[in-house]
C-alpha positions in Angstrom: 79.5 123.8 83.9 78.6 120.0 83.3 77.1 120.8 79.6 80.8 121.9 78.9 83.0 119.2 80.8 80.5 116.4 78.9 81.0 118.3 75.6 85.1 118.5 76.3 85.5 114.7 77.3 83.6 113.8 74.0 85.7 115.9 72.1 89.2 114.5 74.0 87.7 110.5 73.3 87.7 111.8 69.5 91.1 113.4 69.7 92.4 110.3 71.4 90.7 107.8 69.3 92.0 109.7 66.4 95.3 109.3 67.6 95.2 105.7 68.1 93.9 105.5 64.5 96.3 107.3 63.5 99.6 105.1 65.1 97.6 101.8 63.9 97.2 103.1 60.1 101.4 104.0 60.5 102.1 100.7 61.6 100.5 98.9 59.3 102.0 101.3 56.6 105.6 100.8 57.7 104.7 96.9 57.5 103.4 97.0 54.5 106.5 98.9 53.1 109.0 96.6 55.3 110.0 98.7 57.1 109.1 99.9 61.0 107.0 102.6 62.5 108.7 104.4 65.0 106.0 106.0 67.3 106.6 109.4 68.6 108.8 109.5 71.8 106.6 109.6 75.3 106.3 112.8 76.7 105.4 111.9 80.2 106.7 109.2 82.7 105.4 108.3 85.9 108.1 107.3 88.6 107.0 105.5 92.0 109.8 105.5 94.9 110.1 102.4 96.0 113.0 102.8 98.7 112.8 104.6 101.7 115.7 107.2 103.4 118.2 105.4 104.1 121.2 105.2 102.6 120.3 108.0 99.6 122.6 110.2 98.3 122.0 113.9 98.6 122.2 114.4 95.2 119.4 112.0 94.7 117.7 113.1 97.8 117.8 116.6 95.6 116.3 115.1 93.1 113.3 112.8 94.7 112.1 116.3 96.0 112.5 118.2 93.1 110.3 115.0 92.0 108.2 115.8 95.1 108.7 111.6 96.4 109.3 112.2 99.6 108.4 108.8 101.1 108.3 105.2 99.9 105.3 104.4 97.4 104.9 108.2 95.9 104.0 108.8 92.3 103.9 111.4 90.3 104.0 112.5 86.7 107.4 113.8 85.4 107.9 115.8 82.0 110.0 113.7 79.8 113.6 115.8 78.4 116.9 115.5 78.6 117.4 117.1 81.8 114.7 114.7 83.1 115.6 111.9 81.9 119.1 112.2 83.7 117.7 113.1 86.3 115.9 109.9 86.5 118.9 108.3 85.8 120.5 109.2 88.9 118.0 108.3 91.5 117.4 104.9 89.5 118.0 102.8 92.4 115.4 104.2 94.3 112.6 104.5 92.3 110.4 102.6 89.4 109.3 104.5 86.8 107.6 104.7 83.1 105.4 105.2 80.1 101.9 105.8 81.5 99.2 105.0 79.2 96.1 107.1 79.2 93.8 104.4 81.2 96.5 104.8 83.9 96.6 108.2 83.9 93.0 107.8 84.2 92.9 105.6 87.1 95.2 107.3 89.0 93.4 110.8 89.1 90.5 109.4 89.1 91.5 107.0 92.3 93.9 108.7 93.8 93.6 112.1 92.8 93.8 114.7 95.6 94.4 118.2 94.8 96.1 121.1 96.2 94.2 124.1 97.6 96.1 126.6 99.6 98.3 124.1 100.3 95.7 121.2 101.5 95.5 118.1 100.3 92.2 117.9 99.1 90.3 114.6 97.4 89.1 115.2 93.7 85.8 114.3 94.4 84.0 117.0 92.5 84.8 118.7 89.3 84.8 122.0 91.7 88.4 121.3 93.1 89.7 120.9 89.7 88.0 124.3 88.7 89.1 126.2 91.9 93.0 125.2 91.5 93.2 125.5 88.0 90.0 127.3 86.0 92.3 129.7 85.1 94.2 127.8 82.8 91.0 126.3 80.9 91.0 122.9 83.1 87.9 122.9 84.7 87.2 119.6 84.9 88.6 115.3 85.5 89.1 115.1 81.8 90.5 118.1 81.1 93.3 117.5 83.4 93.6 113.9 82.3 94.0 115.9 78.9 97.0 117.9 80.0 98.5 115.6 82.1 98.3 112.8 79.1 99.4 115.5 75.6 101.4 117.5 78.1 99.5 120.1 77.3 100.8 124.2 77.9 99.6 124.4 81.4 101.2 120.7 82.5 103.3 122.2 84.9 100.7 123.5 86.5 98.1 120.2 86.0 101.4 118.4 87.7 101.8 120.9 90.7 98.3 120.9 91.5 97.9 117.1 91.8 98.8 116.5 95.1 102.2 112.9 94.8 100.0 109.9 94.1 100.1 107.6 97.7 100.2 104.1 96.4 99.9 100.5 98.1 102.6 98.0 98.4 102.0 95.8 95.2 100.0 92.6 96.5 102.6 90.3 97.5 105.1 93.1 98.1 108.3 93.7 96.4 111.0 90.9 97.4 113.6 91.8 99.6 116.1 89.8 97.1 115.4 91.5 93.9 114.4 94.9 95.2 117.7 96.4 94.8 118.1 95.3 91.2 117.7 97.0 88.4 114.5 96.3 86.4 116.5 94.5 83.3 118.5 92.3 86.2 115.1 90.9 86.8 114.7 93.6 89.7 112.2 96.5 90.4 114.1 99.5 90.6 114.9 101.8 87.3 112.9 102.3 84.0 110.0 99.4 83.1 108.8 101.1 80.2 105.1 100.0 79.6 105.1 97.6 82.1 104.7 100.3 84.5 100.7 100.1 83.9 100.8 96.3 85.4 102.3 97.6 88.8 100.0 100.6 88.7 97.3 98.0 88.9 98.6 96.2 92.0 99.1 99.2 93.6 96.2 101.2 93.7 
C-alpha cells in the first residue's frame, strides 16, 4: 500500500528528527551546565570481513558464520550486547566493524539490499519483496525496515535475517597489504572504527 509506506516514512523522518533534536538540546544542556552529554550506547554495529580463509581460527570461523560473513567484503548488521560485543572481539583481526549511522543504513539497503525469499537472493527493488518476507511483522516497506534495522526495533532479528550479507567493493585504492593486519588504533584496518565506519561504507559501495 504506497498511501501507507509514504505516510510511515513521514512519520519515521519526524521520529528521527525528533531524536536528533533531542541529543543536540542534551548536549548543549550538559555544556551549559559544564558538564558532558553522554549519548545513549549504539545498539547496532555493522562489521565488514576484510580477510579471507586462511589462517582463521575455528572459533572465529564459528563466529563469522554465526555473523553470516562467509567471504571477504561481507556486511552485515549485528545486535550490539555483551555477548556480541565479545564476540566481535574475537574475530577482530578479521574483520572491520562499527556504529552505522542512519544514512548508511540507508544506503546500504537501499544499494545493496537483496532479500531472502525461500532461500533466494533476491534484489529489493520493489516494496513487494520487503512485504512478502516480512508483512507479517508490520514491515512492509524500505523505510520500515531501515526503521527496525536503525531503533532495533522488536522484529530486528528478523529485519537482519531477511536481508540477504551486504556484498561490498574493495575500498578504491584497496586496503594496503602493510597495514591490513593492524588493528584500527595501530593505524590499521582491522577491529572496531567506531563512526568512521560510514567513510569506508562510502568507498565501498
Amino acid at each position: 500500500n504506497k498511501e501507507l509506506a509514504i505516510k510511515n516514512a513521514e512519520k519515521y523522518a519526524a521520529e528521527y528528527a525528533a531524536a536528533e533534536k533531542e541529543a543536540i538540546d542534551n548536549r548543549r544542556k550538559a555544556k551549559a551546565a559544564g558538564g558532558f552529554y553522554v549519548p545513549a550506547e549504539p545498539k547496532v554495529a555493522l562489521v565488514i570481513r576484510i580477510r579471507g580463509i586462511i589462517g582463521v581460527s575455528p572459533k572465529a570461523k564459528k563466529v563469522m558464520q554465526l555473523f553470516r560473513l562467509r567471504q571477504i567484503h561481507n556486511a552485515t548488521f549485528v545486535r550490539l550486547n555483551e555477548a556480541t560485543i565479545r564476540m566481535l572481539r574475537l574475530i577482530e583481526p578479521y574483520v572491520t566493524y562499527g556504529i552505522p549511522t542512519r544514512a548508511t543504513i540507508e544506503k546500504l539497503i537501499y544499494k545493496r539490499g537483496f532479500g531472502k525469499i525461500n532461500k533466494q537472493r533476491v534484489p529489493i527493488a520493489e516494496n513487494s519483496v520487503i512485504q512478502e518476507g516480512l508483512s507479517k511483522y508490520g514491515i512492509n516497506c524500505c523505510a520500515d525496515l531501515v526503521h527496525e534495522i536503525v531503533t532495533v526495533g522488536p522484529a530486528f532479528k528478523e529485519a537482519n535475517n531477511f536481508l540477504w550479507p551486504f556484498k561490498l567493493s574493495s575500498p578504491l585504492g584497496g586496503f594496503s597489504r602493510k597495514t591490513k593486519l593492524l588493528h584500527y588504533l595501530e593505524g590499521g584496518e582491522a577491529g572496531n572504527r567506531g563512526e568512521e565506519i560510514n567513510k569506508l561504507v562510502k568507498k565501498m559501495l
